[in-house]
C-alpha positions in Angstrom: 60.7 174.1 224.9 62.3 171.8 222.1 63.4 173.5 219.0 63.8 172.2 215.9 67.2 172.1 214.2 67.9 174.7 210.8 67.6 170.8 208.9 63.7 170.3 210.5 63.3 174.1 210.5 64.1 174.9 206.8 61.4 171.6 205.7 58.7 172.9 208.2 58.7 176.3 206.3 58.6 174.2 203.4 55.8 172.2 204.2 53.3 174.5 202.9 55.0 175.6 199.7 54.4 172.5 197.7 58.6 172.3 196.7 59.1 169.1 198.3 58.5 166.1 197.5 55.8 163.6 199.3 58.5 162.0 200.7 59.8 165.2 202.4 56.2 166.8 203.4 55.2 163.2 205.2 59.0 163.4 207.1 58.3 167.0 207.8 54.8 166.4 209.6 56.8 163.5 211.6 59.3 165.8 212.2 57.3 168.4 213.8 55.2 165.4 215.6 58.8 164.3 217.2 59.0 168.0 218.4 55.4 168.5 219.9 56.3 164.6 221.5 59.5 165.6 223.2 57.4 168.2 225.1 54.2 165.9 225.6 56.3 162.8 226.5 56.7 164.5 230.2 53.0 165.7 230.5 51.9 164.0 233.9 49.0 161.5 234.2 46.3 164.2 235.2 47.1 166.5 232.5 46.7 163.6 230.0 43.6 162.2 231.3 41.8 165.8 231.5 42.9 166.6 227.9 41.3 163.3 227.1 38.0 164.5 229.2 38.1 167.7 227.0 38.1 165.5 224.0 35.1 163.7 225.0 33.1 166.9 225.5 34.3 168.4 222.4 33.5 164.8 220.0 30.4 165.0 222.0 29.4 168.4 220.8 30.7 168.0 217.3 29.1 164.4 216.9 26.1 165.8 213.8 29.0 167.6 212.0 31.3 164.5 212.3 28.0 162.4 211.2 27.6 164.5 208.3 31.3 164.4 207.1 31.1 160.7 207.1 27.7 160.9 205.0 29.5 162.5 202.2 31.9 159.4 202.8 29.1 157.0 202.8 27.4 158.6 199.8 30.5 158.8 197.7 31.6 154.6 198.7 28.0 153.3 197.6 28.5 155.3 194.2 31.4 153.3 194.1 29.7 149.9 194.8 31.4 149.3 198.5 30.3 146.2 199.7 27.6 145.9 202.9 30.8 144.7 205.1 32.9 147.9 204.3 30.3 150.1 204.2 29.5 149.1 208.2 32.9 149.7 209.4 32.6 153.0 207.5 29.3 154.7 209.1 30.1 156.7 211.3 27.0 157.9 212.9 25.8 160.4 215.4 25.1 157.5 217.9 28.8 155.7 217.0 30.5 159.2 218.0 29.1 159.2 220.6 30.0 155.9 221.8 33.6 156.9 220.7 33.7 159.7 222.4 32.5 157.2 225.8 35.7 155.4 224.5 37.8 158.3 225.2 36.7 158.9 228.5 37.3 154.9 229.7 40.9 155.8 228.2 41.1 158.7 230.7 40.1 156.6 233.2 42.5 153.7 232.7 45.9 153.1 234.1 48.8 155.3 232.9 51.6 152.7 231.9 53.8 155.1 231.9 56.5 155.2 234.5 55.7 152.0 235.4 58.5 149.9 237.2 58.5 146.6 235.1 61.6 145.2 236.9 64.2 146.8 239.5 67.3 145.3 241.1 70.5 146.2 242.6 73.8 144.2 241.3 76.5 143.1 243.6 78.6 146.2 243.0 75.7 148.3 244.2 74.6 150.0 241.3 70.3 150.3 241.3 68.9 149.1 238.2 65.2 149.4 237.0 63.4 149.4 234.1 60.7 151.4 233.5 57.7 152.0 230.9 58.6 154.8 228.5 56.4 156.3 225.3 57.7 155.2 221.6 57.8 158.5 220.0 56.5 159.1 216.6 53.3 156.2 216.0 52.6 155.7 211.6 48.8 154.2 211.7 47.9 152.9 207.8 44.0 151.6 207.9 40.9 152.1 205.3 37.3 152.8 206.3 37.7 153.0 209.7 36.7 156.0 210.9 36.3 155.4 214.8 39.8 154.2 214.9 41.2 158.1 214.0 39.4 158.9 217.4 40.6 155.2 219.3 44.6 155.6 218.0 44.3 159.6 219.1 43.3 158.9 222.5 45.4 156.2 223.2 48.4 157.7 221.9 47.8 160.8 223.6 47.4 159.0 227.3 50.3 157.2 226.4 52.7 159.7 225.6 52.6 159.3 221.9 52.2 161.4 218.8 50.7 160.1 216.0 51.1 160.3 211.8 47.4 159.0 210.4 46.6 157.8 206.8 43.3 156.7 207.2 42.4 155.6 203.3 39.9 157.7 200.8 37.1 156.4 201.9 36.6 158.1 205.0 38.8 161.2 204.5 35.9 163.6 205.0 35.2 162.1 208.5 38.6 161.8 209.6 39.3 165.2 208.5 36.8 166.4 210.8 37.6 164.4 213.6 41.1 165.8 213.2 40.2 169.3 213.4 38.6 168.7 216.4 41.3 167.1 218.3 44.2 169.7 217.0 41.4 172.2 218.3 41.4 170.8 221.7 45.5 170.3 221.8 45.5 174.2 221.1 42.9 175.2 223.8 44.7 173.1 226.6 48.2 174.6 225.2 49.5 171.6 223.3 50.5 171.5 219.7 48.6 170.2 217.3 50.5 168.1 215.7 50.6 166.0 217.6 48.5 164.2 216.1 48.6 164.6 212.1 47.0 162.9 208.8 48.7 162.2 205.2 45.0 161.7 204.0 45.5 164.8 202.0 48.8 163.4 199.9 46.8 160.2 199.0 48.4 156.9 198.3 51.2 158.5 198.3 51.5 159.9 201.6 51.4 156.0 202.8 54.2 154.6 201.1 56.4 158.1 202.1 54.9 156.5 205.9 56.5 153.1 204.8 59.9 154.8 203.6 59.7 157.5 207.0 62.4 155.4 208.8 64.4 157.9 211.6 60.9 160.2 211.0 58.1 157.2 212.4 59.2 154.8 215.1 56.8 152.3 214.4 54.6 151.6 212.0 51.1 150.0 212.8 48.8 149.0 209.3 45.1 148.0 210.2 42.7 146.9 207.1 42.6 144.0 204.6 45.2 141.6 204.1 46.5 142.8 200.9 47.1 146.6 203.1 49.1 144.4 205.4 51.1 142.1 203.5 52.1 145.9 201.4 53.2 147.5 204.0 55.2 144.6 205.8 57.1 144.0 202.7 57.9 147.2 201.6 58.3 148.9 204.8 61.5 150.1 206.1 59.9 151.7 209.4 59.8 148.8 211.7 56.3 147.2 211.6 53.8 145.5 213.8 51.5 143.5 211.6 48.1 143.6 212.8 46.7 140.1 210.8 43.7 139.5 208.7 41.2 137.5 210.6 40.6 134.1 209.1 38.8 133.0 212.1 37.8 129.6 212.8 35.0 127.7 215.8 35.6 124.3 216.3 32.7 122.3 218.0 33.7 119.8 219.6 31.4 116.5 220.1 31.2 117.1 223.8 30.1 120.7 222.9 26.7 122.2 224.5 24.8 122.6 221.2 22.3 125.1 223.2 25.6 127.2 223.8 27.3 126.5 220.1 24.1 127.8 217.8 24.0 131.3 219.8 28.2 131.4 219.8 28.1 130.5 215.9 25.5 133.1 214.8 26.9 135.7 216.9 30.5 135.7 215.8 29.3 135.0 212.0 26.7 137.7 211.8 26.5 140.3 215.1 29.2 142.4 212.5 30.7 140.4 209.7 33.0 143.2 207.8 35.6 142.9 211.1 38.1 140.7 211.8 37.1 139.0 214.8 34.2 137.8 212.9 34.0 134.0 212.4 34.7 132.8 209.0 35.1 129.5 209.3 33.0 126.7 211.2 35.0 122.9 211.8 32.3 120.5 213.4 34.0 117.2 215.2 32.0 114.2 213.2 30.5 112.2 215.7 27.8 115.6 216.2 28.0 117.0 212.7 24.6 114.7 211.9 23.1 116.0 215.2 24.2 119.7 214.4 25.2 120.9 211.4 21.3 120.8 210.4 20.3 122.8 213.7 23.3 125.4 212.7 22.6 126.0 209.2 18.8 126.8 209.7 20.4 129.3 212.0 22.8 130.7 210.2 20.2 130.2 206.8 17.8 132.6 208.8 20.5 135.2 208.8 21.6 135.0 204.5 24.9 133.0 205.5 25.9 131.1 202.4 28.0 128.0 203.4 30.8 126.5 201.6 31.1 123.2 202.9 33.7 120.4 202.0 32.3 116.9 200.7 30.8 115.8 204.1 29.6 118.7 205.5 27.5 119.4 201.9 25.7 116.2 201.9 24.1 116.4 205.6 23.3 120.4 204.6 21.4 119.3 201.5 19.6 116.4 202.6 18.3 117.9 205.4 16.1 120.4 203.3 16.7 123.8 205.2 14.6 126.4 204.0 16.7 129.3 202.3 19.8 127.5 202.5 22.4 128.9 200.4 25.2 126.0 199.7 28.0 126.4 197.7 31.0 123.3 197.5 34.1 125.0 199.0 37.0 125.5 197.1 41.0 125.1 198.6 40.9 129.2 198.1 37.6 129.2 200.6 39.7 127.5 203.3 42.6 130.8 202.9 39.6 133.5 202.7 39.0 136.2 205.1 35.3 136.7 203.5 34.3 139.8 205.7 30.9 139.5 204.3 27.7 136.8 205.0 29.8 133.8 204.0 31.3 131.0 206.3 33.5 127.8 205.5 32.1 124.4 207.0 34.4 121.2 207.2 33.8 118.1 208.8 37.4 117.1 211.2 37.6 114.0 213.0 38.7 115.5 216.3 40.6 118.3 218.4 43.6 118.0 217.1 42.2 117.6 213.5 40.8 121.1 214.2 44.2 121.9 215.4 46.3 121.1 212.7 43.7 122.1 210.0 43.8 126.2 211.9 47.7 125.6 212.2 47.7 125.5 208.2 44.5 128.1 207.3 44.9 130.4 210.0 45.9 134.0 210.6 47.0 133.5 213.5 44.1 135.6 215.1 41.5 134.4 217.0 40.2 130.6 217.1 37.2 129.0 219.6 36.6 125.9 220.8 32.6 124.7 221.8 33.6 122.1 224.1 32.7 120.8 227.9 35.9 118.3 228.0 38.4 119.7 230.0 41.5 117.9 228.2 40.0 118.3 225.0 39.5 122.2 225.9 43.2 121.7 227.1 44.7 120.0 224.4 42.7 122.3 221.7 44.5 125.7 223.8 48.3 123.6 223.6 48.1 123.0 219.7 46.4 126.1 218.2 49.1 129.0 218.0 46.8 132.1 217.8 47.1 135.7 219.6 44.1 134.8 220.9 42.0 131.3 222.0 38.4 131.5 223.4 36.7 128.8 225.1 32.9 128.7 224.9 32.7 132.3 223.8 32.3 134.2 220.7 35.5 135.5 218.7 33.8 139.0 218.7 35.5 139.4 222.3 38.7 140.0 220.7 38.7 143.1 221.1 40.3 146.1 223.2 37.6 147.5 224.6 36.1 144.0 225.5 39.5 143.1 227.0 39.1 146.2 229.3 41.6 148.6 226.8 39.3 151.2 226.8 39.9 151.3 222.8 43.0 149.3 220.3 45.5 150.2 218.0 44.9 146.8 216.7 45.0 143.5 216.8 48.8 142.0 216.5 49.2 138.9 214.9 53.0 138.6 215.5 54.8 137.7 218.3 57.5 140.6 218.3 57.0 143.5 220.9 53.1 143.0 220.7 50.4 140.2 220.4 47.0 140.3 220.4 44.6 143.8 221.1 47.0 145.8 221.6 46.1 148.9 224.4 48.0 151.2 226.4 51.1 148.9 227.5 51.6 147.5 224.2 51.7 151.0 223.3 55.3 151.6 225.1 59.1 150.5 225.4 61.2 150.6 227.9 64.3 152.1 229.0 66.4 150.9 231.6 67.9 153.6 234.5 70.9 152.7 236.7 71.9 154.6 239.6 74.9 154.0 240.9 77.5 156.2 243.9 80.6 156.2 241.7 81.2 152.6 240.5 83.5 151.7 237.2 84.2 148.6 235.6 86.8 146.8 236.3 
């Protein structure tokens, strides 16, 4: 077994006596993750995926008490006046356990990257070289009102390898708390340590900027919430970071589009779940169909409380073709930057593709843009000029997703290009470490 060093050792004893400063108790916890991890990192595929089975059975079984944590959570948020959006991403139901817990179990059932060869050659002086898939270490997570993801970043970090420091916001602290308690409680029974996976909730704002300042403690640092939360923690953090984007997401409907295939796409990635980020916010309609369709669209997305802020254009075919309940507001330049996360959508009349293009090259997140379209080159040239994580093509932007890309669950959706881009599972969730073998060879 690892042990920790009289440094780690004298700050673990520590950690309860409320001497130290936030700063030291959030390095401590990471300290003792790095310890359980060193141990974990070697646990072999069917260990991991049983413990992960065990975890399933045990959310399963816990699924009222972790329903009723989270309506203390709910209760205390809509005393507070949380908005419909947040409120969503923050129930945490009996019957969204549950599915969690399913999560888990597809986890368990998907590929270990671990070990995996990603390259091997041997060099002219004979030496055998291969690089291999390896766990990071020590994973920070910062997100807010996301309950499910405390169960999603748990299980994938434990089937890849990976310990875990959480901070998962006030909001849903009595929820995650629970959740917690029931995965240390399952580490312990199969004889693992519990912390290896740990939360800050209990040290407040405070315990996430000690994350942000936990360089040598955290290997990576993943935050997951509104854009404000990101932009924070990628300017003042000195842990390396991947940025997981806000999602300003934009359709484009192209004049060769289907329009029996665009209405269903539009309404479901506006409204199916609008306080996420893969959630349309903004609609760009080629002009030679915005006469044919931008009526047909906003009785659609009228009969679902969307108000539209549409430029010049797009306003005057809206309101003179008399849609009942239509809410229409003139869009400002700040609509074109927003990430709404609520019922609200941007409309803007572009004169093509490439229009479309170069409008998402200068509004965009970087996230996840569609294109409505049956034109092969225009589909083409659309894919060419838009530099998103992720481009659909006659599909909703709700697919972005881990578990709909087959993930089993995500950490998050990257919007940089660095180490990770777009949902990022299991791989994304590894380095690599390159192994020689060699019979004696020195360099000349």
């Amino acid at each position: 077994m690892t042990t920790l060093d009289s440094k780690q050792e004298n700050k673990a004893n520590n950690l309860q006596g409320g001497t130290l400063s936030v700063d030291d108790l959030v390095n401590g916890r990471a300290d003792l993750a790095r310890l359980a991890w060193r141990d974990f990192s070697k646990t072999d595929t069917r260990t991991k995926n049983e413990l992960l089975e065990k975890m399933a059975d045990a959310l399963d079984l816990a699924a009222l008490d972790i329903a009723a944590a989270n309506e203390k959570d709910l209760k205390e948020a809509e005393a507070k006046g949380m908005d419909a959006g947040k409120l969503d991403r923050l129930k945490f139901d009996e019957k969204r356990v549950k599915n969690s817990a399913q999560s888990v179990r597809k986890i368990a059932q998907l590929q270990d990257p671990v070990g995996e060869v990603v390259r091997g050659y041997t060099l002219p002086n004979g030496i055998k070289l291969s690089q291999v898939r390896v766990p990071i270490g020590v994973m920070g997570m910062i997100y807010e009102a996301r309950p499910n993801v405390t169960i999603d970043v748990a299980a994938l970090c434990l089937k890849s390898g990976n310990a875990a420091i959480l901070r998962g916001g006030s909001a849903a602290q009595n929820t995650n708390q629970k959740s917690i308690e029931i995965i240390g409680s399952v580490l312990k029974k199969a004889g693992f340590s519990a912390d290896l996976i740990q939360s800050v909730d209990d040290l407040g704002r405070s315990g996430a900027t000690a994350m942000m300042h936990a360089h040598g403690h955290i290997d990576v640092l993943v935050p997951r919430g509104s854009a404000n939360l990101i932009a924070t923690v990628v300017k003042e953090s000195t842990v390396p970071v991947i940025e997981t984007g806000a999602g300003n997401v934009h359709i484009y409907v192209d004049k060769s589009a289907d329009i029996k295939k665009a209405i269903p796409i539009v309404i479901n990635a506006k409204t199916q779940r609008v306080g996420v980020c893969n959630a349309a916010e903004k609609l760009l309609v080629n002009r030679n169909i915005a006469q044919e369709f931008l009526p047909q669209v906003g009785a659609a997305l009228a009969e679902h409380n969307v108000i539209l802020h549409a430029d010049d254009k797009s306003y005057e075919i809206l309101q003179s073709a008399n849609i009942a309940g239509l809410q229409l507001e003139h869009a400002t330049c700040e609509d074109w930057k927003r990430e709404y996360l609520s019922l609200n959508m941007g409309v803007k009349i572009v004169d093509d593709a490439f229009d479309a293009a170069n409008h998402i090259a200068k509004y965009s997140t970087g996230h996840t843009e569609t294109i409505i379209a049956e034109d092969y080159e225009t589909i083409q040239s659309f894919i060419a000029n838009v530099d998103s994580a992720v481009v659909m093509v006659n599909a909703s932007t709700r697919f972005t997703d881990g578990g709909e890309f087959g993930f089993g669950a995500e950490l998050g959706i990257s919007t940089q290009k660095l180490h990770a881009r777009g949902p990022m599972g299991l791989r994304e969730m590894t380095t690599t470490k390159w192994i020689g073998y060699g019979s004696g060879q020195i360099r000349e």
